[in-house]
N, C-alpha and C positions, 0 to 999 in steps of 0.2 A: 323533912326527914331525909337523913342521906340517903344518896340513890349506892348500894353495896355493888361490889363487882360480884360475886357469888349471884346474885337476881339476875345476873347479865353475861351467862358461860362467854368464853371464847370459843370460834368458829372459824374453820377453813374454806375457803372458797376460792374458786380456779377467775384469774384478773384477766383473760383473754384466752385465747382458741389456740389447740394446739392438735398436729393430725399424725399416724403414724401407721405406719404397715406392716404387716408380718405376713409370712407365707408357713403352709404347714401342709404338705402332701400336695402340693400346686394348687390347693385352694388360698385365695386372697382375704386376709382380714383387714379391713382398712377400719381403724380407729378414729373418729372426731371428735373434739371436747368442746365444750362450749361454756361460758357462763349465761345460765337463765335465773330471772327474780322470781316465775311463776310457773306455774304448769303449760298455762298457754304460749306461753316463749318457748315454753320444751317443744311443743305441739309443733312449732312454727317452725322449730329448726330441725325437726324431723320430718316435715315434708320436704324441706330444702333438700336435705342430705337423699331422701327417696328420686326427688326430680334431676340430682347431678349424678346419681348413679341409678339412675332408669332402668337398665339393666343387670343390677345386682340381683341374685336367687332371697337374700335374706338382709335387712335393716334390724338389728337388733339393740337395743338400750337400754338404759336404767336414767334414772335423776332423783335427785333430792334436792328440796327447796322448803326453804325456813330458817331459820336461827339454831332450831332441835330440831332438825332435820323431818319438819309436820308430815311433810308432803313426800311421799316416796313412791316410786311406779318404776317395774321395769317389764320388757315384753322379747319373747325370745323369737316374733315373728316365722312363725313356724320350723326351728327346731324340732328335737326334743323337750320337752317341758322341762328345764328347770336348767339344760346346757348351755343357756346364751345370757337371757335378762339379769336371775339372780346372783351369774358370775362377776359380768360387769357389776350389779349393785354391791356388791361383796368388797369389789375393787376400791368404789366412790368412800364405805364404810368405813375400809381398811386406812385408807389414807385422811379421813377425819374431814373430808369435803360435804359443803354442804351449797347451795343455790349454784348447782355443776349438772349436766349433762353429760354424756358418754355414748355417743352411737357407734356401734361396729357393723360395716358395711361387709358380706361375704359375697366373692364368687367362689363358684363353686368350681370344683379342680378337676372334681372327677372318680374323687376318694374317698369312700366314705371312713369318716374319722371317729365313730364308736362314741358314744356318752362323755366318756374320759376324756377321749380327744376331743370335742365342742368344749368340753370346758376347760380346760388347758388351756386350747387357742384365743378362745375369747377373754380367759384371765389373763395372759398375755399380750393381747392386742389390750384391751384397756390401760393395764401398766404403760405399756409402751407408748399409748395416747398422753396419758396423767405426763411421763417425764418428761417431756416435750410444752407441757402447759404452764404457764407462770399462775402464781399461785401465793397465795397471799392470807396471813391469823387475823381475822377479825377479832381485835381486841378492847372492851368497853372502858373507858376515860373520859377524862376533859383534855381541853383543850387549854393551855395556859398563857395568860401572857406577861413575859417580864421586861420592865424598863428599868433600865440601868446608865449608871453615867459609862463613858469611853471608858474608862479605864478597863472594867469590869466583863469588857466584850469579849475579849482572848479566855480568860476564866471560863465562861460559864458557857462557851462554846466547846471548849475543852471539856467542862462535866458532861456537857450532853453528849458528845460523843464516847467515853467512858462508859455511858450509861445508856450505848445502843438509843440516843433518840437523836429526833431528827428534828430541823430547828426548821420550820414551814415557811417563816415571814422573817425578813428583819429589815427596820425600817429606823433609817440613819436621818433621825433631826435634832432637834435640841437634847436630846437623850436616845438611845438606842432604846429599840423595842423589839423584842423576837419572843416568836411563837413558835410550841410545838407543843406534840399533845403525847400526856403521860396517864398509862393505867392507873387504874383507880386505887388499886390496892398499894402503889408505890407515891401516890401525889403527896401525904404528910408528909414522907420522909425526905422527900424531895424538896419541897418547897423547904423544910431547915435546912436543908442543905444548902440550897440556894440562897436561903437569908444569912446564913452563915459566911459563904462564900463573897457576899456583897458587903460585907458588916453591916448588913441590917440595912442598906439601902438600896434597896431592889424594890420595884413594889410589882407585886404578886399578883393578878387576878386570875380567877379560874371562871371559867368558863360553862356550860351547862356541860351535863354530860352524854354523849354518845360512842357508837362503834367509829372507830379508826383501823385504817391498816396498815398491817406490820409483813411488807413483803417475806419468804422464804426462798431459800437456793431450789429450785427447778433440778429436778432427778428423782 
């Protein structure tokens, strides 16, 4: 049975750590992002972030982890109930991330900032974290591989890039062979194209199917 891309949504997820700070009435919002696969990786990298800032008044985060976002927790570490966690998670929501972290580190300044002002600031300092994080569409496909005679290299290097893909392997023997890996929902039309583009001497294999990623512009 084919395996459909519709059984298999696309998903965004943060590809490395990104930190950022904002000030709001001389209180300090320090933002950290992290990628975690599970809860317990959230756990771990909120104790880290409690033990480097030792003396911060408030740790507060959100995370989602899963594919559908299963797993969701966020905690306003004594706040106001609802001005720190559900901001940040609001944040993670907003921007379509999913196996991402978000801690916002506060000291305190001195000012009390009212409801509105906790959440502001903390919607902010999370933003400010996210644009700073690289980040990257989990997108479900195969992987494919085509051999081709020389000729045919310049071509079909050319479609791939046309076609926003990225050629992962090429390997120069008796025949060139390159790999790169094409969503599922565009693999038919691709593979005529690419038999088309060879006259029909390319040969084709597709691969099983899995998620790959399709980096995005950071901001």
């Amino acid at each position: 049975m084919e395996d459909k891309t519709e059984n298999h949504p696309s998903f965004f997820v943060a590809t490395g750590t990104g930190s950022a700070e904002i000030t709001e009435k001389k209180s300090r919002f320090i933002a950290d992002v992290f990628p975690v696969q599970s809860q317990e990786e959230a756990e771990e990298c909120i104790r880290r972030i409690q033990k480097q800032y030792w003396d911060a008044r408030h740790h507060c985060y959100a995370f989602a982890v899963g594919e559908r976002r299963e797993n969701t927790r966020c905690s306003d570490d004594g706040e106001p109930s609802g001005t720190a966690g559900k901001p940040i998670l609001e944040v993670l929501g907003g921007a379509g991330l999913t196996n991402t972290l978000i801690i916002v580190t506060r000291y305190f300044g001195g000012t009390l900032l009212g409801t509105g002002g906790l959440v502001r600031a903390y919607t902010q300092a999370a933003q400010a974290g996210l644009a700073v994080t690289p980040r990257a569409e989990k997108v479900y496909g195969n992987k494919i591989s085509i051999v081709i005679d020389y000729t045919f290299v310049t071509p079909i290097q050319r479609y791939l890039t046309q076609h926003d893909l990225i050629a992962n392997d090429i390997k120069y023997e008796e025949r060139v062979t390159i790999e790169t890996n094409i969503i599922a929902s565009d693999i038919e039309k691709a593979c005529a194209d690419l038999t088309q583009l060879t006259e029909g001497r390319a040969e084709i294999t597709r691969g099983p199917g899995g998620y790959f990623e399709k980096p995005v512009a950071v901001g």
